[in-house]
C-alpha positions as CSV (number, residue, x, y, z in Angstrom):
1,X,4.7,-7.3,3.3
2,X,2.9,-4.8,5.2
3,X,-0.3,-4.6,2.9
4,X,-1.2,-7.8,4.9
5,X,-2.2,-6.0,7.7
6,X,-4.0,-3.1,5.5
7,X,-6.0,-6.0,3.4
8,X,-7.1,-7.3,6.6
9,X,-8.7,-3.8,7.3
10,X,-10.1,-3.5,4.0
11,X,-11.5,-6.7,3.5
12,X,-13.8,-6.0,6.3
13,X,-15.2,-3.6,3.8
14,X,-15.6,-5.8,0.8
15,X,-18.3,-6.9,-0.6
16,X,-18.7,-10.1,-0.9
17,X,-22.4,-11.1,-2.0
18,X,-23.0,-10.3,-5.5
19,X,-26.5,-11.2,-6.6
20,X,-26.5,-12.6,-10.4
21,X,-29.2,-10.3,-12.8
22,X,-32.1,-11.6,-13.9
23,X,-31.0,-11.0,-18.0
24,X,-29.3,-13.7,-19.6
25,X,-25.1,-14.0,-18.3
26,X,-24.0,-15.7,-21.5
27,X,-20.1,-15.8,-19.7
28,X,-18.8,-19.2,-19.6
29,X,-15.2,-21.7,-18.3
30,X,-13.3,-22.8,-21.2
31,X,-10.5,-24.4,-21.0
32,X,-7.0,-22.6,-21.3
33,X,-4.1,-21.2,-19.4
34,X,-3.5,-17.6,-18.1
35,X,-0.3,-16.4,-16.3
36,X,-0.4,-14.6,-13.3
37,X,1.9,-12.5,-10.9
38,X,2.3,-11.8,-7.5
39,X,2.5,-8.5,-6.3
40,X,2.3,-7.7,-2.9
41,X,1.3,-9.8,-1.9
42,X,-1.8,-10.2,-4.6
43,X,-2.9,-12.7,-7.2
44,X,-3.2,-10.3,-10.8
45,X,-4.3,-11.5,-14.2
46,X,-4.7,-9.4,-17.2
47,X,-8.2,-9.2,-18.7
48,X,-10.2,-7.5,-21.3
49,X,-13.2,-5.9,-20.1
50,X,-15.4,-4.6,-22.7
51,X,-12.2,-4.7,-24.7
52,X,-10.3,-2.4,-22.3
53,X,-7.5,-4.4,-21.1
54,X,-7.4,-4.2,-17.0
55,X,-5.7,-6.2,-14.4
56,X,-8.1,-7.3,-11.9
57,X,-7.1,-9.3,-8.8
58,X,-8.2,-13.3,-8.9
59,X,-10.2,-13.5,-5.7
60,X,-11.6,-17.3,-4.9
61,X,-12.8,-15.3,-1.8
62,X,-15.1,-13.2,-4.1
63,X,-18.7,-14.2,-4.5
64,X,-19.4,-15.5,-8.1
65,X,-19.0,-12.1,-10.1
66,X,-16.2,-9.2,-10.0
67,X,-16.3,-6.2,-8.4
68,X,-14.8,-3.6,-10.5
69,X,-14.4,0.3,-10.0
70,X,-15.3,3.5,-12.6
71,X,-12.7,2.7,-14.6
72,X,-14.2,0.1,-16.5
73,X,-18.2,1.8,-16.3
74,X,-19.6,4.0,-18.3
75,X,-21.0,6.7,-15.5
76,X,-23.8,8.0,-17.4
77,X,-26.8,5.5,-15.9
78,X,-29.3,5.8,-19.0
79,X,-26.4,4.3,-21.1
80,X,-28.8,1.0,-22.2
81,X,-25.5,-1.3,-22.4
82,X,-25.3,-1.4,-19.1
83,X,-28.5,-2.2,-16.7
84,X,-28.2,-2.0,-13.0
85,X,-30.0,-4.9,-10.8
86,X,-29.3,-4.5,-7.7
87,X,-27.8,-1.9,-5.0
88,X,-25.9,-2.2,-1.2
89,X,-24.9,0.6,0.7
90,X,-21.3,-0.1,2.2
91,X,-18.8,2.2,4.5
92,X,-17.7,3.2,1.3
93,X,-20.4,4.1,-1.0
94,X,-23.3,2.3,-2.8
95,X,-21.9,-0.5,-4.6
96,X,-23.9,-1.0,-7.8
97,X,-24.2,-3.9,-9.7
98,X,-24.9,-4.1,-13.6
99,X,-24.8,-6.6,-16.7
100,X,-24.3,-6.0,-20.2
101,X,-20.3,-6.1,-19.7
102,X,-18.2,-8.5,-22.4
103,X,-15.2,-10.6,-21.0
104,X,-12.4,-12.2,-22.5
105,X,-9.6,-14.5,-20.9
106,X,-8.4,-17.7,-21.8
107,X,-9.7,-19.1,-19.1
108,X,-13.2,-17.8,-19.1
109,X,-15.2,-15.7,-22.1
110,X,-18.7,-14.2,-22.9
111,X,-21.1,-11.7,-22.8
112,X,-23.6,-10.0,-20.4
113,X,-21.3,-10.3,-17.7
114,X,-22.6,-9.4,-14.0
115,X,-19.9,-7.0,-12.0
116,X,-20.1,-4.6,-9.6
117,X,-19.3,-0.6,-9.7
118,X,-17.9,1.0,-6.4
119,X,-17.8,4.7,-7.0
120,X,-14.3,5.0,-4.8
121,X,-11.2,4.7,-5.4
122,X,-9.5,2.9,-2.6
123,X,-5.9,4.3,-3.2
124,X,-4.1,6.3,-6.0
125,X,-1.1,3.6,-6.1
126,X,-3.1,0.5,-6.2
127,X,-1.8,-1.5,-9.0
128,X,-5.1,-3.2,-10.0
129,X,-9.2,-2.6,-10.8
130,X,-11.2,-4.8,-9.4
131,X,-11.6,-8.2,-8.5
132,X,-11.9,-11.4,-10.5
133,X,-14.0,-14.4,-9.3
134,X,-13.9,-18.1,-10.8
135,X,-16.9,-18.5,-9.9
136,X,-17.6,-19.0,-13.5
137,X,-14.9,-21.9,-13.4
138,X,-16.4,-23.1,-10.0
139,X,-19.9,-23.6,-12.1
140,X,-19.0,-25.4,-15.1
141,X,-17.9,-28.2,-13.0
142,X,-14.3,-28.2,-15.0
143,X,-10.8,-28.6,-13.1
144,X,-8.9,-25.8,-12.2
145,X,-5.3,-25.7,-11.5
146,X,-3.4,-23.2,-9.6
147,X,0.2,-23.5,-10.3
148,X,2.3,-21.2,-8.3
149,X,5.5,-22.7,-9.1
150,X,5.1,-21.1,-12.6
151,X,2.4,-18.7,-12.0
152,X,-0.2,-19.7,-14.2
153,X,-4.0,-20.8,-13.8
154,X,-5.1,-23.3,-16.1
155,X,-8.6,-24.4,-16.8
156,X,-8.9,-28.2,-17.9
157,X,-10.7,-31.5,-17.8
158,X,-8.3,-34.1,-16.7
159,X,-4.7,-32.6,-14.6
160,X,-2.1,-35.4,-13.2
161,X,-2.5,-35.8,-9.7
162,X,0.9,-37.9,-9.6
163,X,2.3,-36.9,-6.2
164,X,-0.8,-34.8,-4.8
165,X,-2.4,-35.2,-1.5
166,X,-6.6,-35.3,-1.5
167,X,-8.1,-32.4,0.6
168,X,-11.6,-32.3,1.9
169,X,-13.2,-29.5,0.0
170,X,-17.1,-27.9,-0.4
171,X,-18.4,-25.7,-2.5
172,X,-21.2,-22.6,-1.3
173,X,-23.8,-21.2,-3.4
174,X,-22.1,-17.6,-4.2
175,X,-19.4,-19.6,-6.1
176,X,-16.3,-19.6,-3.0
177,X,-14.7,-23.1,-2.0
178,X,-13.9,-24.3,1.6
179,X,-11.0,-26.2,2.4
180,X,-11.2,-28.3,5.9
181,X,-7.8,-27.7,7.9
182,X,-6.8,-27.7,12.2
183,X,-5.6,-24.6,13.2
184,X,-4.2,-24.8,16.6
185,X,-5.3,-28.4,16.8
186,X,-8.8,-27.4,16.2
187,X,-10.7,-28.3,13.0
188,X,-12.5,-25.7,11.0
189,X,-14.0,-24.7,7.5
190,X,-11.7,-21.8,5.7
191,X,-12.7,-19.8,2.8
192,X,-10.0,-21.1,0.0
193,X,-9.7,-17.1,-0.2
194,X,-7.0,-16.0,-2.7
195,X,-7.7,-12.4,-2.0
196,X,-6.6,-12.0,1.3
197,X,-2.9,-11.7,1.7
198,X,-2.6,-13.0,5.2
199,X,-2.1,-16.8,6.0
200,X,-5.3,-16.6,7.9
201,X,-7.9,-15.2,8.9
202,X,-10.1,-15.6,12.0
203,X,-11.7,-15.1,15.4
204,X,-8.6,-16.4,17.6
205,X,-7.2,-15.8,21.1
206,X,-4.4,-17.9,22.9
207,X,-2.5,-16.3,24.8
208,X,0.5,-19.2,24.5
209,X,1.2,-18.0,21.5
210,X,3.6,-14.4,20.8
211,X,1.1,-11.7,19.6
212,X,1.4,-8.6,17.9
213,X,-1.1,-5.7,18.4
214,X,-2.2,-3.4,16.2
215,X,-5.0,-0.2,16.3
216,X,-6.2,0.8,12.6
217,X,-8.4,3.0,10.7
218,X,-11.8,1.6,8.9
219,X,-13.9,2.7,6.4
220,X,-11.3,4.4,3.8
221,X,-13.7,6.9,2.2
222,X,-14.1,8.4,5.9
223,X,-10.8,9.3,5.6
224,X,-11.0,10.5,2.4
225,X,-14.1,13.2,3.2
226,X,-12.0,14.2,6.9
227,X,-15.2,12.2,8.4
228,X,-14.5,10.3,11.9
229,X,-13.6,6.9,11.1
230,X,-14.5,3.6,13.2
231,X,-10.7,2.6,15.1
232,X,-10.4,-1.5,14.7
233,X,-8.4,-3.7,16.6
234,X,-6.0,-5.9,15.2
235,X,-3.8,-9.0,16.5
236,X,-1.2,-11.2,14.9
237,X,-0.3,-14.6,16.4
238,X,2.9,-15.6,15.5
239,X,4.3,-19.4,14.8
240,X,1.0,-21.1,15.7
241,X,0.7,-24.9,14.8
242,X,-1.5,-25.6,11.6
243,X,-2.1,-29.0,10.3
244,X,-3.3,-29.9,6.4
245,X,-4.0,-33.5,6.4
246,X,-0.9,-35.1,8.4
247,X,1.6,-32.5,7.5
248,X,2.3,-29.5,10.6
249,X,3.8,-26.2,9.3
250,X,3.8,-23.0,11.5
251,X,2.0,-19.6,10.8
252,X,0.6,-16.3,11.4
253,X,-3.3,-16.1,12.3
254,X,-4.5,-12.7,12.3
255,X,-7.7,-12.2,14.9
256,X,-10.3,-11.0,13.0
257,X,-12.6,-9.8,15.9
258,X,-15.2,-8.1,13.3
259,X,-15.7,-11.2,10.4
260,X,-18.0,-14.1,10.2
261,X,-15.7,-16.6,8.3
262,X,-12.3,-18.3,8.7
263,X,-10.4,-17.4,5.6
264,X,-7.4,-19.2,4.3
265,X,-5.3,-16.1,2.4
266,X,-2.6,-16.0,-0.1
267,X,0.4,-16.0,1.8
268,X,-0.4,-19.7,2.8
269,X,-1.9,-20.7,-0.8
270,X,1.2,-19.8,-2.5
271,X,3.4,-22.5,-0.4
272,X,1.7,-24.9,-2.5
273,X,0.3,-26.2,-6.0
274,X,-3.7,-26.7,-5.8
275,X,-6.0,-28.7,-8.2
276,X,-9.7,-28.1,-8.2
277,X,-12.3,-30.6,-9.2
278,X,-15.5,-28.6,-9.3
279,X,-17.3,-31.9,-10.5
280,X,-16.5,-34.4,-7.7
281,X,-15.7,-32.0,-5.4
282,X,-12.6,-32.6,-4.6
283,X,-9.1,-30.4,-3.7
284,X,-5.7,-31.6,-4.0
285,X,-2.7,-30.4,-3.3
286,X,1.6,-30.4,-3.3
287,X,3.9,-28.4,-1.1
288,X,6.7,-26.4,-3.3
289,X,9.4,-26.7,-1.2
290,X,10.0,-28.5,2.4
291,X,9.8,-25.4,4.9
292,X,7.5,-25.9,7.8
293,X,7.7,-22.1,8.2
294,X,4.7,-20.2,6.5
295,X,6.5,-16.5,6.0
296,X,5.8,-14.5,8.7
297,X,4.8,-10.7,8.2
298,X,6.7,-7.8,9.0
299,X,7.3,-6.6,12.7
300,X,6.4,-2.6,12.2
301,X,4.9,-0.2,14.8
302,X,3.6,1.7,12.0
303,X,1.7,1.7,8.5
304,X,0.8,4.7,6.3
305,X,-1.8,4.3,3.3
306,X,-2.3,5.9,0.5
307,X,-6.1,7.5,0.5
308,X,-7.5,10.7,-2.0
309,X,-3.5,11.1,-2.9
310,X,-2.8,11.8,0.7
311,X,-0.2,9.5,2.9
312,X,-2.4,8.3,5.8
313,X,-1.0,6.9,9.3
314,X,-3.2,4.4,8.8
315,X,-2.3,1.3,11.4
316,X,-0.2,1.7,14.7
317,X,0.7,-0.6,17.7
318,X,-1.2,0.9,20.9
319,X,1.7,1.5,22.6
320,X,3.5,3.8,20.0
321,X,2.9,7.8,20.8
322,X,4.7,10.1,18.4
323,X,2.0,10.0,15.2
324,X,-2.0,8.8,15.5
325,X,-4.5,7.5,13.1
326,X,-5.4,9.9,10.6
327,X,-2.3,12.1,10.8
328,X,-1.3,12.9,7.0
329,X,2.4,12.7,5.9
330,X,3.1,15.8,4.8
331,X,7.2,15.5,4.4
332,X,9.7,12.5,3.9
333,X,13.4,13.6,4.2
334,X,12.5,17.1,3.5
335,X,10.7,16.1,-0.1
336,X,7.2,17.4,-0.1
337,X,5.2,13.7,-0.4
338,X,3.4,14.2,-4.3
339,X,1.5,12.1,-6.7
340,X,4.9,11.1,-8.3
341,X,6.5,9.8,-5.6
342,X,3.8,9.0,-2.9
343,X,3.7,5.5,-3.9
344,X,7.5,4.9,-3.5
345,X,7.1,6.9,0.1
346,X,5.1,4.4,0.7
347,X,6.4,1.8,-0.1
348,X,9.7,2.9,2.2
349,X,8.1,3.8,5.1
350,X,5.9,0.3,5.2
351,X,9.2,-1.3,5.9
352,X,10.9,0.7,8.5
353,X,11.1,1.8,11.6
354,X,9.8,5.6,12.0
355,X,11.1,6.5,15.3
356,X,14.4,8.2,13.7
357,X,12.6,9.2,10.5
358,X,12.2,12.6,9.5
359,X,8.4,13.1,9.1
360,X,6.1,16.2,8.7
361,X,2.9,15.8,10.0
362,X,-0.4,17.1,9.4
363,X,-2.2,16.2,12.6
364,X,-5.7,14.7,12.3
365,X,-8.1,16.5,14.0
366,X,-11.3,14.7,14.2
């Protein structure tokens, strides 16, 4: 539950606008189903890539084309498979992107594929390579559905909409979908962003409403290099009133001081079965059960993160005094923290409270 508060940091660092290369993208929709899990919080499908077989996240919130790290590039640039077309310069490196890849789902197939290479590797126990966009699905004007009741996407031309509500729903140039929806009793646009593993996402104050603060560390290969890293803040409002078409349920926004878009994230998309039709641009949608409650994240004062196969304090209330940003886990219950078990460590400590915890700490310095 925590890594909701951490893909809120990170996402500020994501890029987002993938430009399509000038050569020929012969990758196409076809229709087919694919299963998916959730894990952590995050939408993963199994693809082959150049006939390595990766899992990649499946990000609606990801501009037309995935982005992918080293692991599925060949490093040496003169290599003539793949050509690079463009380059952006992020907190994290220069994200290049290339074509000449091959892909093979069920869902979507072909060859000269555009993706992006970002030379970083934003944590040792990430269980996942990259992204995966449908924006291919979004332009072949097919229907997609989104079952989360059996975890599966399928890619079709005519679903049964027995028993599913209508949704008003636009489509953007870089291939991402917008749902309309009142947050608060206010109506907005929200990136249909499967992605992001908060509810939502957003620039939102009221002070009516229970909020929890947070301080956290940006720009993860900072960190990495021992280089001062921008401090972000974060707040959580709890139980707030949301409304999709007539029906209310209750949920966490988080504030998003530093973005430019409402985003609607996983935790909320996974409440519910979605159809996509990319030709008439239309959404629909069923609820899975008959809880107004959208699960709420977890009340912690802390957060550690994995970074360069150290254990990061890397998110803290304000408030809380005994470890700071940056400070590096060092010990856990007098066990040295290792690349064997630094994932599990993790994992523990991102759902506790630390206050009676014996810790080591390496201070941070800068």
């Amino acid at each position: 539950m925590f890594s909701i508060l951490l893909t809120f940091i990170n996402s500020c660092e994501k890029i987002r606008n993938i430009v399509s290369a000038a050569a020929k993208d012969e990758t196409t929709a076809k229709n087919g189903k694919m299963s998916f899990r959730v894990v952590n919080d995050k939408m993963i499908i199994t693809s082959l890539i150049s006939s390595q077989k990766v899992d990649l996240i499946f990000d609606t919130g990801a501009s037309n084309h995935s982005l992918n790290d080293s692991l599925l590039f060949v490093k040496d640039e003169n290599n003539q498979r793949l050509k690079i077309k463009t380059a952006a310069k992020t907190a994290d490196g220069e994200v290049k992107t290339y074509i000449g890849n091959n892909i093979e789902t069920n869902i979507v197939s072909g060859k000269n594929s555009v993706a992006s290479y970002l030379p970083f590797d934003f944590g040792f126990c990430r269980n996942y390579k990259g992204l995966f966009s449908p924006g291919y699905i979004v332009e072949s004007e097919k229907q997609m559905f989104l079952n989360f009741k059996e975890n599966y996407v399928e890619v079709g031309d005519n679903f049964d909409l027995k028993s599913y509500e209508e949704i008003p729903m636009r489509k953007k140039l870089s291939g991402m979908i917008e749902v309309k929806m009142k947050v608060d009793n206010k109506e907005n646009w929200y990136t249909f962003d499967t992605g992001a593993d908060t509810p939502f996402i957003q620039k939102f104050e009221n002070n009516k409403y229970k909020s929890d603060n947070y301080i956290g560390l940006g720009g993860v290969s900072g960190i990495a290099k021992n280089k001062k890293t921008p401090i972000r803040d974060i707040s959580f409002y709890r139980n707030v009133p949301v409304m999709l078409n007539k029906h209310l349920y209750y949920s966490d926004i988080a504030n998003g001081k530093v973005v430019s878009n409402a985003n609607l994230g996983l935790r909320f998309i996974k409440e519910f079965n979605w159809i996509f039709d990319f030709k008439n641009n239309k959404l629909y949608f069923k609820k899975l059960n008959t809880s107004k409650i959208i699960e709420p994240r977890a009340d912690i004062n802390y957060g550690a993160k994995d970074i360069d196969n150290k254990l990061v304090v890397f998110l803290k209330k304000p408030n809380q005094k005994l470890f700071n940003l940056g400070d590096v886990i060092v010990k856990y219950n007098n066990v040295f923290v290792t690349s064997e078990n630094i994932c599990a460590i993790k994992d523990e400590l991102n759902n506790k409270e630390w206050k009676n915890l014996n810790l080591v700490i390496s201070k941070n310095t800068n």
